[in-house]
C-alpha positions in Angstrom: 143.8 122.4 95.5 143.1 121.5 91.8 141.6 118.2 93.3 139.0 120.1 95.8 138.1 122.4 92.9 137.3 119.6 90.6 135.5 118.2 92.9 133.3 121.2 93.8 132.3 121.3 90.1 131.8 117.8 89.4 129.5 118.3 92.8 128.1 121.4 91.5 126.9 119.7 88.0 125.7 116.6 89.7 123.5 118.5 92.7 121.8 120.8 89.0 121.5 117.5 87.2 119.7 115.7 90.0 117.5 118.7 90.6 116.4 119.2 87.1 115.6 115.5 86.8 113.8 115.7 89.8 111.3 118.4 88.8 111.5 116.8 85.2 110.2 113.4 86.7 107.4 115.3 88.9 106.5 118.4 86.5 105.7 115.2 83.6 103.5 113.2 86.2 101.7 116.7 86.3 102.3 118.2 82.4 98.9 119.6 81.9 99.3 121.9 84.9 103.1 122.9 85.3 104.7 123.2 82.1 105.0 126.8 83.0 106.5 125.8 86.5 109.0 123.6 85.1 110.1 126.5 83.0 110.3 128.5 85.6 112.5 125.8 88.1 115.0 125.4 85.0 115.4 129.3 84.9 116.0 129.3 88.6 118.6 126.4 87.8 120.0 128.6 85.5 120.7 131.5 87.4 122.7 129.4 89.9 124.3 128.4 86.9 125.3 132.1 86.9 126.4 132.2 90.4 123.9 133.6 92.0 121.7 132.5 94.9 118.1 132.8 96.4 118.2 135.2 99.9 115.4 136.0 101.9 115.2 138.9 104.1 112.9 139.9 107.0 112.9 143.3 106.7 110.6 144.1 110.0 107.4 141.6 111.0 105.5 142.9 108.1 108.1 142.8 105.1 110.3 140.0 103.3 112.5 140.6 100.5 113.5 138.3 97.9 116.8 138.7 95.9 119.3 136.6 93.9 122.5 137.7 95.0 125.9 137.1 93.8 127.3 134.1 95.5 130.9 135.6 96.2 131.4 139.0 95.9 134.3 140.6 93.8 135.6 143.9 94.6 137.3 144.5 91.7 134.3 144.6 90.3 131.4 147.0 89.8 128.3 146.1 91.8 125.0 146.2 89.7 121.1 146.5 91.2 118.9 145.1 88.5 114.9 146.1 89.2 112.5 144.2 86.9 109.3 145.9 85.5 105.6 144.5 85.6 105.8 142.3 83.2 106.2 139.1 85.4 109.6 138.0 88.0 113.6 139.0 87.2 113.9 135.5 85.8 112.0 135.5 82.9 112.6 139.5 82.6 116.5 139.2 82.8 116.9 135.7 80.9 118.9 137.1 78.3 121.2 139.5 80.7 122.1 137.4 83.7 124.0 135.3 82.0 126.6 138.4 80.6 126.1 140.8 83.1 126.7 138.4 86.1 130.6 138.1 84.3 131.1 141.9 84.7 129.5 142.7 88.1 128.2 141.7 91.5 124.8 141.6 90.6 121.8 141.7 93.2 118.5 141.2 91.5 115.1 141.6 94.1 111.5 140.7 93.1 110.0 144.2 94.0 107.3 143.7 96.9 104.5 141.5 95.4 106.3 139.6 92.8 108.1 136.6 93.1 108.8 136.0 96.8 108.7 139.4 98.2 105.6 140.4 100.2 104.6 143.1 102.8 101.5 143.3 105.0 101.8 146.8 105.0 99.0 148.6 103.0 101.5 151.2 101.1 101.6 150.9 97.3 103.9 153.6 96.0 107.2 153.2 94.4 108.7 154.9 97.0 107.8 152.5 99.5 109.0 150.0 97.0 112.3 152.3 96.9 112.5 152.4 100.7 112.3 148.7 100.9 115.1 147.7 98.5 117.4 150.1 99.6 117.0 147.8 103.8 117.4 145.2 102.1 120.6 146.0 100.1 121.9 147.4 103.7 121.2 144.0 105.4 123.2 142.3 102.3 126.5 145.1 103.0 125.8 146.9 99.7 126.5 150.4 100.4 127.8 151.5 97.1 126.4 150.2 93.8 124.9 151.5 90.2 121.2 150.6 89.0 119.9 149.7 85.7 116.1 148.9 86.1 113.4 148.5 83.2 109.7 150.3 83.4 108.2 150.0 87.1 111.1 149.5 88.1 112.3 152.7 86.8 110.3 154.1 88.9 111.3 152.5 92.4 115.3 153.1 90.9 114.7 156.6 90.5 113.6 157.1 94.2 116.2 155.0 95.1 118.5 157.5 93.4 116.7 160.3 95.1 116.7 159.1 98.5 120.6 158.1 98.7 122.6 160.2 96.3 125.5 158.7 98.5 124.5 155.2 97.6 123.5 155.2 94.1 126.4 156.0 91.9 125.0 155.7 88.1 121.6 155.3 86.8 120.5 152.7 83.8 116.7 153.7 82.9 115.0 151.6 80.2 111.5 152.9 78.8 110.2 154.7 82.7 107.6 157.3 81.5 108.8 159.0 84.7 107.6 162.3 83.1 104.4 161.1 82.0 101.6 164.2 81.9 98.2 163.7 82.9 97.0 164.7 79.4 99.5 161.7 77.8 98.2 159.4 80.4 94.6 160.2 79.3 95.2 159.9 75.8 96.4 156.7 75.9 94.1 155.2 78.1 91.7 156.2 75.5 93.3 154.9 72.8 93.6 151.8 74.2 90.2 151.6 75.8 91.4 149.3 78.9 92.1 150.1 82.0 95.6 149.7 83.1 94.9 147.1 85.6 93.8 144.7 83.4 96.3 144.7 81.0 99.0 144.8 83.5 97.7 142.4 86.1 96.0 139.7 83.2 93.5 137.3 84.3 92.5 135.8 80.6 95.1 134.8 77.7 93.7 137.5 75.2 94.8 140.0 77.9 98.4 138.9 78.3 98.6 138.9 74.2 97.4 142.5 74.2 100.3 143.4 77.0 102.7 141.5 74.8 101.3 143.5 71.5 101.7 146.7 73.5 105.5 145.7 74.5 106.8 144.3 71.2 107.5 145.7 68.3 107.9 142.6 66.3 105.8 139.9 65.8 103.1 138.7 68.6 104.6 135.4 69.4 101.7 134.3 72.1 99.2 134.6 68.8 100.7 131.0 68.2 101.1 129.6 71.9 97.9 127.9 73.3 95.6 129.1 75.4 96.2 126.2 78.5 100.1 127.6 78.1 98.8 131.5 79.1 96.7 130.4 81.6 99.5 128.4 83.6 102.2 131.3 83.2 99.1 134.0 84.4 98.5 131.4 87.5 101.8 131.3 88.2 103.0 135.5 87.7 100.3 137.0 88.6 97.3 135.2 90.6 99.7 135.0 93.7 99.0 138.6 95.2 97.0 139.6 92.2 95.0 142.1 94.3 98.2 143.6 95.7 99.2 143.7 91.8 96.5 145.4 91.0 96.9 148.3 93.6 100.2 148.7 92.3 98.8 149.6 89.5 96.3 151.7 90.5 98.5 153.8 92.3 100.5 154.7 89.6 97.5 155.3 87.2 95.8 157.3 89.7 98.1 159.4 90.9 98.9 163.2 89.7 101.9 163.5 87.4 105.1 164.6 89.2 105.7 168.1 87.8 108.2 168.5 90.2 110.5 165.7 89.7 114.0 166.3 91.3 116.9 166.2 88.5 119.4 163.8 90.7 122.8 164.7 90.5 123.6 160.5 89.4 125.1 160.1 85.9 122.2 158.1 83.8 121.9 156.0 80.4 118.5 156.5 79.7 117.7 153.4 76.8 114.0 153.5 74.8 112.9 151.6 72.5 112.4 153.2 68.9 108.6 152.1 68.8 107.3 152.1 72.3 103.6 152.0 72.6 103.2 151.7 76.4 105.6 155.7 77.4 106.1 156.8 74.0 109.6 157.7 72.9 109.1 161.6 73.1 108.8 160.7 77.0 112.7 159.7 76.3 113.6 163.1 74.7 111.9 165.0 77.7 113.5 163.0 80.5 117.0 163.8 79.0 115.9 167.6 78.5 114.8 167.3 82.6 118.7 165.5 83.3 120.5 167.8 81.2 123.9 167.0 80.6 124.6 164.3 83.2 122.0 162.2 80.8 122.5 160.3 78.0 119.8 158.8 75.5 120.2 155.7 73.6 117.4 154.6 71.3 117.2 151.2 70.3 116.3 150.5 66.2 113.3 148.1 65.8 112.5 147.5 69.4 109.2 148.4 71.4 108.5 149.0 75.5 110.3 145.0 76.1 113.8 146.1 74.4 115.6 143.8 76.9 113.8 141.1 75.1 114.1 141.8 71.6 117.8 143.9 71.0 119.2 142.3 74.5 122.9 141.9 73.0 122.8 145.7 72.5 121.3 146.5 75.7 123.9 144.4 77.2 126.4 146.5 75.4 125.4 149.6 76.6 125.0 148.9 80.6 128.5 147.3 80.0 130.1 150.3 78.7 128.4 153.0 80.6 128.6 151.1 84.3 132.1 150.2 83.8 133.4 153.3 82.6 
């Protein structure tokens, strides 16, 4: 027995090692045009590295799902639904979480419809079609009882989710979701910024990514210093494929009325928000736990903006821990 395991890992680390020098070899023959692809295969090798695996699902002859799924499930252990905001796919969104997280829980991670590897021919754009469409897919991979912790967007689609199959969902982990956003706020904001949505959220130059990356940190711009041939390849690669699909997304969200009537779901939630949030501002945090009540709690994270995951991750880590777990 101790034989066949040691062999399964020395077969595991040679299979990576060949792989990354694979893409090494082939992404340097191409530099100029795939740094940001070689990234990106490394942090697909590294999420194996956490156990996980790459599933795709036909949903119907319209829609295919993409997650990265726990390769052997643990029942002693919680199962946790990670939804990733706009902000690009789950592997550069959850590169500082897999790695922790996957030790504690059966993780199932999807590219919501449009990013990633997920695509539908259908011409819906809301979140609840989003919603509808994770929660098949988590039936056709067995999962009929698991909690959620999703960022932004993603809030969004996780609180239909939520909505939709009470029986399903058992606790909620909501970080920076202006789910309550007003129509006035919404205005406001727009104004102060004096760019559509759309353009900041679906990028098409480099000074537009920066701005989105100003609007989600709270610390230091860090793409002032990265050239401009490096934004371009990570925009080609997260956002031109589906771009106008991306961009309906968006629109729908922008353009529709403010949900006044938003159902308090009986799910225990963490709600986590940034201290400096420019994109839902933190008051949005304060109203969304006065909507809950008492089966909310808030958590505001010290010197992080609308990207907390990125810049207090340990904490945030931390805090889905301890409140999924308990």
């Amino acid at each position: 027995m101790e034989s066949k395991n040691l062999w399964q890992l020395i077969s595991f680390y040679l299979s990576t090692t060949l792989t990354l020098l694979r893409n090494l070899v082939l992404h340097i023959l191409t530099f100029n045009q795939s740094i940001v692809k070689f990234m990106d295969s490394i942090l697909s090798l590294y999420f194996r590295s956490c156990h996980l695996s790459p599933v795709a699902l036909d949903l119907d002859d319209q829609t295919t799902l993409h997650f990265w799924v726990t390769n052997h499930r643990r029942f002693d252990q919680p199962t946790l639904v990670m939804v990733h905001g706009y902000g690009g796919n789950p592997l550069w969104q959850f590169i500082y979480q897999v790695g922790p997280l996957s030790r504690r829980f059966n993780l199932f991670i999807p590219d919501l419809l449009f990013f990633g590897r997920s695509y539908s021919k259908s011409p819906l754009r809301s979140d609840l079609f989003q919603a509808k469409c994770l929660l098949n897919g988590l039936g056709k991979l067995g999962v009929d009882r698991f909690s959620v912790y999703a960022i932004s967007y993603g809030g969004f689609v996780a609180y239909r989710m939520a909505e939709m199959r009470p029986d399903a969902v058992e606790r909620m982990v909501i970080m920076s979701s202006g789910l309550l956003y007003s129509d006035e706020q919404r205005t406001a904001q727009l104004t102060e910024i004096g760019r559509h949505p759309s353009e900041i959220l679906v990028p098409k130059k480099p000074d537009d990514l920066r701005l989105l990356v100003k609007l989600s940190m709270c610390k230091e711009n860090a793409l002032n210093w990265v050239p401009d041939f490096f934004i371009r390849q990570f925009i080609t690669l997260m956002y031109d494929h589906c771009r106008k699909e991306k961009v309906e997304l968006a629109n729908y969200l922008v353009e529709k009325k403010a949900d006044t009537n938003l159902p308090a779901i009986p799910q225990e939630m963490l709600i986590i928000w940034g201290e400096h949030d420019k994109v839902f501002p933190i008051e949005l945090a304060f109203k969304l736990q006065r909507h809950l009540g008492s089966s909310s709690r808030l958590e505001i994270i010290k010197s992080a903006g609308h990207a907390a995951n990125m810049e207090s991750p340990d904490e945030i880590n931390k805090l889905v821990v301890s409140f999924v777990s308990s």
